[in-house]
C-alpha positions in Angstrom: 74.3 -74.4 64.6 71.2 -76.3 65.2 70.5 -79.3 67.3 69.3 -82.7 65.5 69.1 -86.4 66.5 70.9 -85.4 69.4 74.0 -83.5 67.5 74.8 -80.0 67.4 75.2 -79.4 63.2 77.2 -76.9 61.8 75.5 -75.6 59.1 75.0 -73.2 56.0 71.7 -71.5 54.9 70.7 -69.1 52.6 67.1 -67.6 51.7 63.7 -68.0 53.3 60.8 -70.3 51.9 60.6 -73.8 52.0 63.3 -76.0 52.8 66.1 -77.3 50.2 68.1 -79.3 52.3 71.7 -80.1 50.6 73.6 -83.3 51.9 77.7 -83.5 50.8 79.7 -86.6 50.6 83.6 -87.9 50.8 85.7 -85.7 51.2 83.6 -82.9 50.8 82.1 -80.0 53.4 79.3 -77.8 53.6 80.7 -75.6 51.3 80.6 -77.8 48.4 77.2 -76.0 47.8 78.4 -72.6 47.8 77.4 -72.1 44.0 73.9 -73.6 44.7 73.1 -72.2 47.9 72.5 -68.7 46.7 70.3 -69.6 43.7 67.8 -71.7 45.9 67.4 -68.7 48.1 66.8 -66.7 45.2 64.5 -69.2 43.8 62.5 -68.3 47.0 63.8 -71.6 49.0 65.3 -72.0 52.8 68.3 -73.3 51.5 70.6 -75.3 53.9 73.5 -77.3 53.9 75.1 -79.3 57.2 78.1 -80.2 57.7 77.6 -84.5 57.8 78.0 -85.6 61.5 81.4 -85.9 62.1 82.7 -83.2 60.1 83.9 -80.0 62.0 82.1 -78.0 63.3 79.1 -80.3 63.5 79.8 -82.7 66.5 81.9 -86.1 66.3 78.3 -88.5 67.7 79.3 -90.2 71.1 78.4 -93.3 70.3 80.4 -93.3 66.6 77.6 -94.2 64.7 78.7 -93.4 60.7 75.9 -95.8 58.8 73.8 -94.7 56.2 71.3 -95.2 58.7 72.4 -92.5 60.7 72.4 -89.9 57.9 69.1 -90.9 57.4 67.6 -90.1 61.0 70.0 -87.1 60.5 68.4 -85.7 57.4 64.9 -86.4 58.7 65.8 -84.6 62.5 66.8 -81.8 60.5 64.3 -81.5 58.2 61.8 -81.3 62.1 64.6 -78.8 63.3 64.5 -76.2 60.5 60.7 -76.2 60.2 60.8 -78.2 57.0 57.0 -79.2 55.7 55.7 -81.7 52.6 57.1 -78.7 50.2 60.7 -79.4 51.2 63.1 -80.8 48.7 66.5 -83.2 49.1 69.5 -82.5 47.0 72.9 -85.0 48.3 76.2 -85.9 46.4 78.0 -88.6 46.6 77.0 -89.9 50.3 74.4 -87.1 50.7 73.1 -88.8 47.6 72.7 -92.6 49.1 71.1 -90.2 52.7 68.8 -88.4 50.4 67.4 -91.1 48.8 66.8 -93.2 52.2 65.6 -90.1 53.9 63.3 -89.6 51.5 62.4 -93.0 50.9 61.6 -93.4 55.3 59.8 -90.1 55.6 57.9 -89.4 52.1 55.2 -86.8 53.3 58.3 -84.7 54.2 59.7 -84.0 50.8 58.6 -83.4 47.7 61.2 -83.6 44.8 64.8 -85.4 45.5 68.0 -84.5 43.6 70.7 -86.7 43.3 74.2 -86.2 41.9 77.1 -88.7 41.7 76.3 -91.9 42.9 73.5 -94.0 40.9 70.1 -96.3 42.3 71.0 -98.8 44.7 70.3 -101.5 42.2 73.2 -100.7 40.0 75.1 -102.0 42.8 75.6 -105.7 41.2 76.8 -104.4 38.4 79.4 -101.5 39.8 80.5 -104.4 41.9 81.4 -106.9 39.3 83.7 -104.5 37.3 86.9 -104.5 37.1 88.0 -101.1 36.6 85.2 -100.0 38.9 86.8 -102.4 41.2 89.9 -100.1 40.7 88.1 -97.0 41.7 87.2 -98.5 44.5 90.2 -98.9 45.9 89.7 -96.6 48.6 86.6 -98.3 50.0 87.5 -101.3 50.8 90.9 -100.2 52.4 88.8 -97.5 54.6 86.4 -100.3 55.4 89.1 -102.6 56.5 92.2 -100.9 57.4 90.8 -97.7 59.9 93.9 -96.5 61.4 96.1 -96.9 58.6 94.2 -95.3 56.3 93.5 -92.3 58.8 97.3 -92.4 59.3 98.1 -91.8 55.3 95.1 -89.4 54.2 96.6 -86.9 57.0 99.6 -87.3 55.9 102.0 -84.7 54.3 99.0 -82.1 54.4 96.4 -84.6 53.8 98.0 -84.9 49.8 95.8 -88.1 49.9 92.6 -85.9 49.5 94.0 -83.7 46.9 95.2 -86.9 44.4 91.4 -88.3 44.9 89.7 -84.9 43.5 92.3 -85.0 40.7 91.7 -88.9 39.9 87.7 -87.9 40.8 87.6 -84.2 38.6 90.2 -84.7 36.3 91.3 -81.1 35.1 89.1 -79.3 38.0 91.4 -77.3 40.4 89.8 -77.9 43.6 92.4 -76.0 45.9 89.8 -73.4 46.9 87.7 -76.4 48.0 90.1 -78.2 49.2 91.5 -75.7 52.0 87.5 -75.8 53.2 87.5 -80.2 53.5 91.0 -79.9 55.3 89.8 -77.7 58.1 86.8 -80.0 58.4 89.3 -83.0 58.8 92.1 -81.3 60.6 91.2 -82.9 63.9 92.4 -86.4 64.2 88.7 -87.5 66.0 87.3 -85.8 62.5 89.1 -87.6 59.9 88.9 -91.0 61.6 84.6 -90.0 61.8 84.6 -89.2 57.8 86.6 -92.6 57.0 84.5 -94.4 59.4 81.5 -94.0 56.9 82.7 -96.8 55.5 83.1 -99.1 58.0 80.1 -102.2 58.4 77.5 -101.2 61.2 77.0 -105.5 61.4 80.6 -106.3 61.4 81.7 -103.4 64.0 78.5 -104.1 66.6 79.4 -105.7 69.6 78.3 -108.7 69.4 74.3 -109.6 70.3 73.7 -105.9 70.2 70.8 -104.3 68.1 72.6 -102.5 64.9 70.6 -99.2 65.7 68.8 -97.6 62.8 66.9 -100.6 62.2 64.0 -98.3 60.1 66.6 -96.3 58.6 68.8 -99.0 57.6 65.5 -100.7 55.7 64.7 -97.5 54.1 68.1 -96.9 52.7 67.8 -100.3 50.9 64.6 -98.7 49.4 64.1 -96.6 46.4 62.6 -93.3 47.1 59.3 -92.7 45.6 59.6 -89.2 44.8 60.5 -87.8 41.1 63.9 -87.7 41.4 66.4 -86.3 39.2 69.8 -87.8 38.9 72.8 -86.1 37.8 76.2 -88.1 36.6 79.4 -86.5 35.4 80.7 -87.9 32.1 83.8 -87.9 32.9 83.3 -88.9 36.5 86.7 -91.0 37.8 84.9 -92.0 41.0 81.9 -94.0 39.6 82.1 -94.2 35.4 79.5 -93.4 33.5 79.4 -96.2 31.0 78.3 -98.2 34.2 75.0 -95.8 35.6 73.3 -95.0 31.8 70.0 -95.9 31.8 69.9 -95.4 36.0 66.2 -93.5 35.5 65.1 -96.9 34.8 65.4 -98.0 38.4 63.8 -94.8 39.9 60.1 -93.3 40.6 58.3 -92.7 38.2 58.6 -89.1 36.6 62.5 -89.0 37.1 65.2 -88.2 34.9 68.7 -88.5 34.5 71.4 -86.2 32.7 74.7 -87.2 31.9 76.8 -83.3 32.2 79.0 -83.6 29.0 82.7 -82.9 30.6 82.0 -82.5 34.4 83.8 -85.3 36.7 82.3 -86.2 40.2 82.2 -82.7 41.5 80.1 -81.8 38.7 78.0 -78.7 41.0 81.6 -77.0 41.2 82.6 -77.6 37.7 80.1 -77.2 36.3 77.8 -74.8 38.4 75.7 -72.9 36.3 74.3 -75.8 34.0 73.9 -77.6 37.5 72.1 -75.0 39.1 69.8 -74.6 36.5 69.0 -78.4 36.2 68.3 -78.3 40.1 66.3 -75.4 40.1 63.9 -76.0 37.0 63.1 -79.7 39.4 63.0 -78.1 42.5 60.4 -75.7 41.2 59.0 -77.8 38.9 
């Protein structure tokens, strides 16, 4: 556990050196980076991965603040917390990836390279939005953002079954039950599962109003792209966000970045495909 923007996080580490911090998404846990974890600290890196605020047993924030904002500060706090310096590196999936990129993007001295895996540049926004079938996939966002309650009351339904149908539609062919049993105790808590699907919700639309959305800096920066090399990883056969839409996404990022399409991996393409992941993140991390 370590304390950070006034949260206690649960947390996984690995290794001494400087710090790899590794940010998981929906409906993920720490222990998505269980393949990676090991060969940064081999590669001579601090390597680190919270559990996101919210998720058990990092604590459920007081004042249920879930914006990208707030991962931001919360990447940056811990980044202070674990003695990171200008040598550190940022590695997130799927939200870790939109928390890395902000993080980055607010406190630039503080890391050096950025990894990204999952979830393309903000400015392919316009364009995943205007799809139809993208649309589709997106089913789940728009229901979390508007329906709370229900949707907390179905996804823990009947063993949270919800969460298993989304890593088949996500990682087609992947068996995830190993991971799966690791997101579930995460989420088992009512006050948990209602913080993770709270991501979603709008900081504007839910502030009382007249109040100051807090995170104003962090908001801002999250809008930004980062200005490190970054390198971007996409799954090919990815049923979250599809390919076809993201190729190309190097375009809209700093100068020096890359992006790699891994030939048969979905969105969970670190656990599918860990290996050829690992070695992509390693030779940019050290690079």
């Amino acid at each position: 556990m370590v304390a950070a923007n006034g949260l206690e996080f649960g947390l996984l580490e690995a290794g001494t050196g400087p710090l790899a911090l590794c940010l998981h998404g929906f409906p993920d846990s720490a222990h998505t980076w269980r393949h990676l974890l090991p060969a940064l600290a081999e590669a001579g890196f601090h390597a680190v991965a919270p559990f996101m605020r919210g998720y058990a047993p990092t604590a459920v924030p007081d004042d249920a603040r879930y914006s990208i904002g707030a991962l931001v500060a919360d990447a940056v706090a811990l980044h202070q917390a674990l003695d990171g310096d200008g040598q550190a590196v940022l590695i997130g999936h799927d939200w870790g990836a939109e928390a890395a990129n902000g993080a980055a993007a607010l406190a630039p001295d503080r890391w050096r390279r950025v990894v990204t895996l999952g979830v393309p540049p903000l400015a392919l926004d316009p364009m995943l939005y205007s799809d139809y079938q993208q649309l589709q996939r997106f089913f789940y966002l728009f229901w979390f953002r508007d329906s709370l309650a229900q949707a907390a009351e179905v996804v823990a339904a009947d063993g949270m079954t919800f969460l298993d149908r989304l890593w088949q539609d996500w990682s087609p062919g992947y068996d995830a039950a190993k991971d799966l049993a690791r997101v579930k105790e995460s989420l088992r808590q009512p006050e948990n599962l209602q913080a993770a699907i709270s991501y979603y919700r709008d900081p504007v639309l839910d502030a009382t109003p007249g109040a100051v959305v807090p995170s104003a800096a962090e908001e801002e920066a999250a809008s930004r792209q980062a200005q490190q090399p970054t390198l971007y990883l996409h799954g090919s056969v990815d049923g979250c966000i599809g390919v076809e839409l993201v190729r190309g996404a190097e375009r809209h990022l700093a100068p020096g970045s890359r992006m790699i399409v891994m030939e048969g991996a979905g969105h969970f393409q670190h656990l599918e495909q860990p290996e050829e992941v690992n070695e992509h993140i390693l030779a940019w991390a050290t690079g």
